[in-house]
N, C-alpha and C positions, 0 to 999 in steps of 0.2 A: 349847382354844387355836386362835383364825385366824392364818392368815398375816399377816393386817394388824395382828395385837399383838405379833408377835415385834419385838422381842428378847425373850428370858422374863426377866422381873425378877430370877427365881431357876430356874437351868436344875437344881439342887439337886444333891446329892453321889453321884458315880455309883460303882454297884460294879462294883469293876476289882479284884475279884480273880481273873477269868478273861475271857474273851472271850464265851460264851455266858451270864456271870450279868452281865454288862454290856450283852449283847442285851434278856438278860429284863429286867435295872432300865428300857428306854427300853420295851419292851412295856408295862411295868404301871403308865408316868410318863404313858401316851396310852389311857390304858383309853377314856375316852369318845368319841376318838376315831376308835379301832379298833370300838368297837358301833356307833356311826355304819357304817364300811364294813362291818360285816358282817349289818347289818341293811338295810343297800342294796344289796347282794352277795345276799344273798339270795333279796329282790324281786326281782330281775334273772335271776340262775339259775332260781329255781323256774317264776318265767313264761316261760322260753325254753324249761324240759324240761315245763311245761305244751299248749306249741303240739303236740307231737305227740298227743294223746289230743283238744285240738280236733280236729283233722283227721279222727283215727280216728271220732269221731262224727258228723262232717261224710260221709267216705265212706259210714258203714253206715245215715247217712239217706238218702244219696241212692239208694243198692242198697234201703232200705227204703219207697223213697219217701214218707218222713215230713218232711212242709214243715216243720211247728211244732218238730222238733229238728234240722233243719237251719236254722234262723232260732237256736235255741242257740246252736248250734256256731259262727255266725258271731259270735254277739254276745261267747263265750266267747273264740274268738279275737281280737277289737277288744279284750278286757279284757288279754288279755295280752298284746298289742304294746303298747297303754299299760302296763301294770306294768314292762315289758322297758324299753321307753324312757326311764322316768322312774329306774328304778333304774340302769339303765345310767350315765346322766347322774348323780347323784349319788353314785355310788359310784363314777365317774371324779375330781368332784371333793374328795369323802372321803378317796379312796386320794393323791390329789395333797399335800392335805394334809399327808397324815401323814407321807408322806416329805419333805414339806421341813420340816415340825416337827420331827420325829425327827433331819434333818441338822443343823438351826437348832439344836439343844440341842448335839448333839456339837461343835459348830462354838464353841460357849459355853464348855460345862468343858473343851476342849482349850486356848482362849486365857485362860480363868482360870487352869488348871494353867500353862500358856507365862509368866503373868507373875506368879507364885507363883514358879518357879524361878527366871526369868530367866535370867542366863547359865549356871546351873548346867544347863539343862536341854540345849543341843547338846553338852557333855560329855559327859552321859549316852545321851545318843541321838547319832544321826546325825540331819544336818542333812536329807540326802535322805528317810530316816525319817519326819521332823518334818514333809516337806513331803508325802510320799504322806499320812498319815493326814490331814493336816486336808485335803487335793484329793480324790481318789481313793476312799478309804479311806470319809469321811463319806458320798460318795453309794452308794456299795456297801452302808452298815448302812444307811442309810433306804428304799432298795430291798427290803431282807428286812424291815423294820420294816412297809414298804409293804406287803408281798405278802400278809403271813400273816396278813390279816382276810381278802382275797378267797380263801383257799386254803379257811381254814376256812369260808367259806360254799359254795366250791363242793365241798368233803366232805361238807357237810351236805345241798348241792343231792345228790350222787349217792344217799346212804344214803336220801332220801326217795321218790325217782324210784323205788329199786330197792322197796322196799318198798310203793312205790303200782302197779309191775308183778307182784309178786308176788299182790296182791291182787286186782288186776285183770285177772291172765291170768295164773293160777300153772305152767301150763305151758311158756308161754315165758320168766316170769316167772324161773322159779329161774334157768334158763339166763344170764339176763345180770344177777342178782345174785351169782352162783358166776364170772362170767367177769369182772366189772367190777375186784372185788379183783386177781385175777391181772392184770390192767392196769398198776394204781395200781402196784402192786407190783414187777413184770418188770425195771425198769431200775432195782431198788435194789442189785443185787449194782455194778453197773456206776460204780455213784457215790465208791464209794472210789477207785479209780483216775481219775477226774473229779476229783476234787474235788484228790489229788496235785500233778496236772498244770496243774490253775490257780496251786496254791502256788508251784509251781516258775515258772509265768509269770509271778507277781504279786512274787514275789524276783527276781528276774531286773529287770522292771521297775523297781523300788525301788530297786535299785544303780545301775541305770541314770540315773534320777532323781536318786538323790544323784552323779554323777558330773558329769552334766547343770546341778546347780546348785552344785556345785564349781570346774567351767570357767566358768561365765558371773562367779563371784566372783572368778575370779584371771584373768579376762579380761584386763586391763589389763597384768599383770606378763606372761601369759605373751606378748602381743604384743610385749612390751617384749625378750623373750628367742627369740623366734622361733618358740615350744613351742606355736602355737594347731594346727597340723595335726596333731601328735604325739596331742593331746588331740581334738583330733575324729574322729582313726581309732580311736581308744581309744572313741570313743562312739558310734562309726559300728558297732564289733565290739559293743559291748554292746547295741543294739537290735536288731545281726541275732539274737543268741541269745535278745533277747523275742521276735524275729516267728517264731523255730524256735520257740519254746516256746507262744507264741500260738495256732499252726498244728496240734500236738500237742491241744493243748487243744480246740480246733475240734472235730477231726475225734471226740474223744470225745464230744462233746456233741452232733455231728450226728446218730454212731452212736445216743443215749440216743433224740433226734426222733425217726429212720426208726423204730425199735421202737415208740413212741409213736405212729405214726402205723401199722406193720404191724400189729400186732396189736388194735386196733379193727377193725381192717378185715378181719380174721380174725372176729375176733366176729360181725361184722356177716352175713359170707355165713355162717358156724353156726346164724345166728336166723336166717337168707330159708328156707335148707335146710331147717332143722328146722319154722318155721314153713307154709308149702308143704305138707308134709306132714301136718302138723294140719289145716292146711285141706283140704287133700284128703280126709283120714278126716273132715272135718263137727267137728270137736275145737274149732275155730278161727274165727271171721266174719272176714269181709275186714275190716273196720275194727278190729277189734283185731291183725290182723296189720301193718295202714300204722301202728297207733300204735306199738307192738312194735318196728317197725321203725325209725320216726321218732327212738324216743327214744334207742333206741340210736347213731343218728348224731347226734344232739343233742348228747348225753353227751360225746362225745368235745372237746366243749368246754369242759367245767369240767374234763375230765380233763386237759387241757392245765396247769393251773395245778399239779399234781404235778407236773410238769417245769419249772414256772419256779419255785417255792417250793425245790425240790430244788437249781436254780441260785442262785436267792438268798443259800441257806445256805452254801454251797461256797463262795460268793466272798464275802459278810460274816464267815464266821467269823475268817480271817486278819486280816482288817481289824479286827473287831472286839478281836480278841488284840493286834493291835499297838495303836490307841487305851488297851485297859486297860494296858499296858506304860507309856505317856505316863503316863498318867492315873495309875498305881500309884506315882508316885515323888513323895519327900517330901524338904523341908529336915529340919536337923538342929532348928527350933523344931518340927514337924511330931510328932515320935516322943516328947515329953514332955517337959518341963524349962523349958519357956519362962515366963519371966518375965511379969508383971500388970502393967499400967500402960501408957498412953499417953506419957507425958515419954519423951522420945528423951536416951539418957545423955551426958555433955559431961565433956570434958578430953582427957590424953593419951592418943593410939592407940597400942597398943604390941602388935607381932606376937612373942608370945613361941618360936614354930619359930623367926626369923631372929636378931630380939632387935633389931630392927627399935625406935626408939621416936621418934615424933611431937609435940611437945610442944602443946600449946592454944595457937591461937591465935597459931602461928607456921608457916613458909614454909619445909620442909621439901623439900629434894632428894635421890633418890634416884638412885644410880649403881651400874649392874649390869651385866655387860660380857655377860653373856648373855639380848639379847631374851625369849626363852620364859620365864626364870626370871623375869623383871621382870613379864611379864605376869602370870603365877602369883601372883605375890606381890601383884600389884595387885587381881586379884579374891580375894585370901586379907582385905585390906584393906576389902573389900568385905561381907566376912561370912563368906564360904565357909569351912568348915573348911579344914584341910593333911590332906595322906594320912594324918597320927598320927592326924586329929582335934583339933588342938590349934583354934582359936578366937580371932581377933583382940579385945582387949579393948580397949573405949573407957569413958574413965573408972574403969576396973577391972571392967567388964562385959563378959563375954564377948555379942560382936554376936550368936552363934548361938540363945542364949541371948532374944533381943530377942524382939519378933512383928515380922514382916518389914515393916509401914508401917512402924511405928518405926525400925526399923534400916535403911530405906530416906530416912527422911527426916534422918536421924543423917548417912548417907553416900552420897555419887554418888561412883560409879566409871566416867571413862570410858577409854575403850579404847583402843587405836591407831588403830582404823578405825572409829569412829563415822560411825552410819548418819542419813541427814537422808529423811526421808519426803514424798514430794510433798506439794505445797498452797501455800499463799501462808507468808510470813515471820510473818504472826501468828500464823499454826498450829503455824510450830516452835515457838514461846515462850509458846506455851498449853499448860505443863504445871506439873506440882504444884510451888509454890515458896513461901519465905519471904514475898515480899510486899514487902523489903529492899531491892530491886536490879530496877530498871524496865532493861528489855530495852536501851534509849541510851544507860546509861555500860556496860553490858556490850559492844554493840559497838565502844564506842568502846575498851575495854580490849583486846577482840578484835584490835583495827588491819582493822574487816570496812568501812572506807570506800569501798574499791573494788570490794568483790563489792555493797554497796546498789545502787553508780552502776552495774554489770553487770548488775544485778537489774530493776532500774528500765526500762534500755534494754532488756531483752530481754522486756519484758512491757507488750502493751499494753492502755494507756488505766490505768497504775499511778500513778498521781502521787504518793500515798503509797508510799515501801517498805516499810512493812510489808504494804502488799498487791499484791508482786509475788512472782508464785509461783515454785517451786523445783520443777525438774522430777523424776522417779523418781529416789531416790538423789544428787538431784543435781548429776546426770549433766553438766550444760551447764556446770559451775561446775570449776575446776581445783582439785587436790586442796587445793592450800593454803587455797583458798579457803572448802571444804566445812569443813578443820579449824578455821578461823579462824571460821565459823558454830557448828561443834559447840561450840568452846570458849563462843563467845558463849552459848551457850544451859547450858551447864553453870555459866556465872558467874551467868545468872539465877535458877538454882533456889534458889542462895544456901545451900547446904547448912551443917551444923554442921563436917563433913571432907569437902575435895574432894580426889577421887583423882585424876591428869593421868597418863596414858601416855602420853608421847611426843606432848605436844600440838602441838610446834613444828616437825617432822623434815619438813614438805613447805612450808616458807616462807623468805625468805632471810634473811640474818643480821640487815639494819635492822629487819626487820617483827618481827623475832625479839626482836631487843632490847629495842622499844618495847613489844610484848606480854609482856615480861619486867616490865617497868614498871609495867606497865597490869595484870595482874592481883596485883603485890605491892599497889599501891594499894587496889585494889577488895576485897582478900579480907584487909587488914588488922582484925585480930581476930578470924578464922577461921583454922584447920586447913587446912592446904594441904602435901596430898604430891604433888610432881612427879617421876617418873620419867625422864629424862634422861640424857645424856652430853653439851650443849649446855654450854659454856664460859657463853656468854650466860645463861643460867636460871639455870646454876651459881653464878657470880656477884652473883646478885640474892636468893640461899637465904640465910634466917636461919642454917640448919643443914645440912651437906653430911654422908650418910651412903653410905658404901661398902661396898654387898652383895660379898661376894665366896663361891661354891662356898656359898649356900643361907645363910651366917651374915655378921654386919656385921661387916666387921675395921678400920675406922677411920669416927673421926666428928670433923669440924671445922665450919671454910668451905675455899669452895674454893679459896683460893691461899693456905692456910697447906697443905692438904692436896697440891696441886699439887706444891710443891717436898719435902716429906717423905715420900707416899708413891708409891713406884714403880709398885704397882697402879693407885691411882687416875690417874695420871699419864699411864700404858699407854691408859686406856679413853677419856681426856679429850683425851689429845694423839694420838691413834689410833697411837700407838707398836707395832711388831710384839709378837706375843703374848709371846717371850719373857722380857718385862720384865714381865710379868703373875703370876708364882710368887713374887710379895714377896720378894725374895733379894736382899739390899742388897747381897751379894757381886757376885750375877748380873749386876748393874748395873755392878758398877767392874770385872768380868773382860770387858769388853764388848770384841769384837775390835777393833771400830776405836775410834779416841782418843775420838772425839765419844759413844759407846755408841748403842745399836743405835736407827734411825729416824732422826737424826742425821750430817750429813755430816761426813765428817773434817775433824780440826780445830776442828770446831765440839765444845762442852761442856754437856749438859744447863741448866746454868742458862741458856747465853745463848737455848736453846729454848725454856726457861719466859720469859726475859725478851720475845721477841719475841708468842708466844702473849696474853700481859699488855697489850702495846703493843697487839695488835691490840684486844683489847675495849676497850681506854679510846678508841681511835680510834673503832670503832662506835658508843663509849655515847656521845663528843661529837657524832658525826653523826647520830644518833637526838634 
């Protein structure tokens, strides 16, 4: 694999049952291209610990004064500056390679797992999590993926050197084959405490990370509350404790270098000393003492890569454990059960935990007086199990039950805070749909006329809108507007059941009403659950159902429901809580005449009667 083919058609199933059988699965996924490095690794090493034994024969020609093996020694030397250079050079681009092959892959099955799960998957994980492994995380495995062809050729370069001094000058020879080990070796007790101390920096980081992309997502709300300094000192303290832990970490791994760097250099005056001494008793020629010598300072250059394959590992392993953690998690079709067949199932949705039920091809509102629950129950809508396990059935098939295209193309859930992706407006609406519902009556359903003409103006040289772009998130568009896009783009998919959380809660009441209109219209003979508290949506529902504490305790429309029950009444007419305990008595014991939210004097109906007055006023000026 070149970097000029990636993407991998098939990055293939990776094993994440641990962190290091997730290393070796991308080791054995790049075999040809880790023998490339380490057959260029090689070349490169063995000719660079070859220049000292040219030399050694260069000097003891010229103490011999032998021209013809000093014309050798040169020519042996010019052969291995070329072998050194040319290996060098492709075992740069080899190793370059393979680490971004190696990230390129992880970079693939962590976004094929991301949209296997979807929203299931920041539940299970943390978002900050989510975002160290696929940043961070990838280039740290592709670094140890990287390293460990050149390691092992330069293990191989030392065992060969050591063994071509042994032979060629057993004397000096044993000495820096007995000492080289102890090298390699010296700074292994040291590496468990190293390698600690990264985890603790690289956790420290993480939290950091997700705190970091916590703030920038509730940016808006908390400017709105005054709370953005609160959270930056809160993130200002958590990056001083990465740069303490950073700092910790350093200084072990400096400590690992200096050894790394003292103890050759210890080696090195042992073999002058000891050598010197050979040569003195006649044991010894001067040119096998320069090559002796040579190689040993040579060495200390592939010895180098024991101290970055040793870092390698330290800082991939955590990474790599967290990736297999991503990567280990399964839907509930994942672990067996799942149904055969492509037809996506059709009819009533019916959530049996709530008792929740949707009917085909009707305009279903849902009313929950607790946010978090409504959202819950809308991705439960979606497929997700409930904490029993229990299984949203559509048709009388449980969704979990499905393979996830199908059950994805059965049902779109969207969310409160639906996300809009940079690019132009034919990019949002370039995604998988029926084919039913062309992008222009969906915005027009939308009420999106005036984010176009915003769109238009703020992009030049766009004469069409569909190709004027939409900045990160957005951003340039006010919120109503991005809902009023997100909604546009969820009426295009044209699904079998569309799910709406709270599609209307940043627009004002006309835009509100007419978008009431405009998607009863367009999604007639489809499945549509709206999650609401809006009088206006409520109004325009085939069917009004009232979640109340996790189970449905009334189901109408909503102004037979308005005057009958007191719950729903509470949540619709934003009446204080305590008219929300269903207590018909609670209601008529209400301190003041009018009951509670209600001014004195005044009497629940004439409160329903004016609530009423107002939507027929909005729906004639709509």
């Amino acid at each position: 694999m070149q970097i000029q083919d990636l993407p991998y058609p098939d990055p293939g199933a990776p094993d994440a049952r641990s962190g290091p059988r997730f290393l070796w699965w991308l080791f054995r996924n790049q075999l040809d291209g880790q023998f490339k490095a380490l057959a260029w690794g090689l070349l490169h090493f063995l000719s660079v610990s070859a220049l000292p034994f040219c030399v050694g024969v260069a000097v003891q020609a010229v103490v011999d004064r032998s021209g013809s093996r000093l014309a050798l020694a040169g020519g042996l030397l010019a052969l291995c500056c070329a072998g050194s250079a040319l290996g060098d050079t492709f075992l740069h681009r080899a190793a370059v390679t393979n680490w971004i092959t190696a990230a390129a892959r992880v970079q693939q099955v962590l976004a094929r797992k991301a949209a296997h799960l979807g929203s299931a998957l920041t539940r299970r994980v943390a978002a900050g999590e989510v975002v160290a492994v696929s940043t961070g995380d990838v280039e740290k495995i592709g670094w140890f993926v990287e390293a460990l062809s050149r390691f092992t050729a330069a293990a191989v370069t030392i065992v060969v050197v050591c063994v071509g001094l042994v032979v060629y000058q057993p004397a000096l020879g044993v000495v820096v084959a007995v000492g080289l080990p102890v090298l390699a070796l010296a700074v292994l007790p040291l590496l468990p405490r190293a390698t600690r101390r990264a985890d603790v920096q690289r956790e420290k980081a993480g939290r950091a990370t997700e705190l970091a992309s916590d703030t920038v997502a509730g940016l808006r709300v908390l400017r709105g509350i005054g709370g953005e300094e609160l959270f930056l000192d809160r993130y200002r303290a958590a990056s001083q404790e990465v740069r303490h832990a950073a700092v910790r970490s350093a200084r072990m791994w400096s400590l690992i270098s200096a050894i790394q760097v003292l103890l050759p250099g210890l080696l090195l005056i042992t073999v002058v000393w000891y050598g010197v001494r050979l040569a003195g008793a006649g044991r010894v020629d001067v040119g096998e003492l320069v090559a002796v010598y040579s190689s040993v300072m040579i060495l200390t250059y592939p010895l180098r890569h024991f101290e970055e394959i040793a870092m390698a590992y330290s800082f991939s392993r955590p990474s790599a454990r967290r990736a297999a953690k991503v990567l280990s998690l399964e839907r509930a079709t994942d672990t067996g059960g799942a149904r055969t067949g492509t037809e996506p199932p059709s009819g009533d949705l019916y959530d049996p935990a709530t008792g929740l039920l949707a009917p085909a091809g009707r305009l279903t509102a849902v009313v929950c007086g607790d946010p978090d629950a409504a959202g819950r129950l809308a991705e439960r809508l979606g497929g997700h199990p409930s904490e029993k396990g229990e299984s949203v059935l559509l048709g009388g098939v449980p969704l979990d039950e499905v393979p996830l295209d199908t059950a994805r193309t059965a049902v779109l859930v969207q969310d409160k805070d639906p996300v809009l992706l940079s690019g132009t407006l034919r990019d949002l609406f370039d995604v998988p749909r029926s084919g039913d519902v062309d992008p222009e009556p969906a915005l027009v359903a939308a009420q999106c006329q005036d984010v176009l003409a915003a769109l238009v103006q703020g992009s030049v040289g766009a004469a069409d809108p569909m190709d004027s772009r939409i900045t990160e998130r957005g951003r340039s568009l006010s919120g109503g507007q991005r809902q009023r896009l997100a909604l546009a783009r969820s009426l295009v998919t044209d699904p079998e059941v569309l799910v709406l959380d709270e599609p209307t809660s940043a627009v004002d009441s006309h835009t509100e009403a007419r978008i009431a209109q405009g998607v009863r219209e367009l999604r007639a003979g489809r499945t549509t659950v709206v999650f609401t508290s809006s009088p206006l949506l409520l109004d325009r529902a085939d069917r009004v159902v009232l979640v109340h504490e996790g189970e449905v305790v009334a189901v109408g429309v909503h102004r037979e429901l308005l005057h009958a029950e007191p719950r729903y009444r509470a949540v619709v007419t934003r009446e204080p809580d305590a008219d929300r305990d269903g207590s018909e008595d609670g209601a008529r014991q209400s301190p003041t005449p009018g009951g509670p939210g209600l001014p004195a004097g005044a009497d629940a109906g004439s409160g329903l009667e004016d609530v009423l007055k107002e939507l027929e006023e909005i729906e004639e000026s709509a």
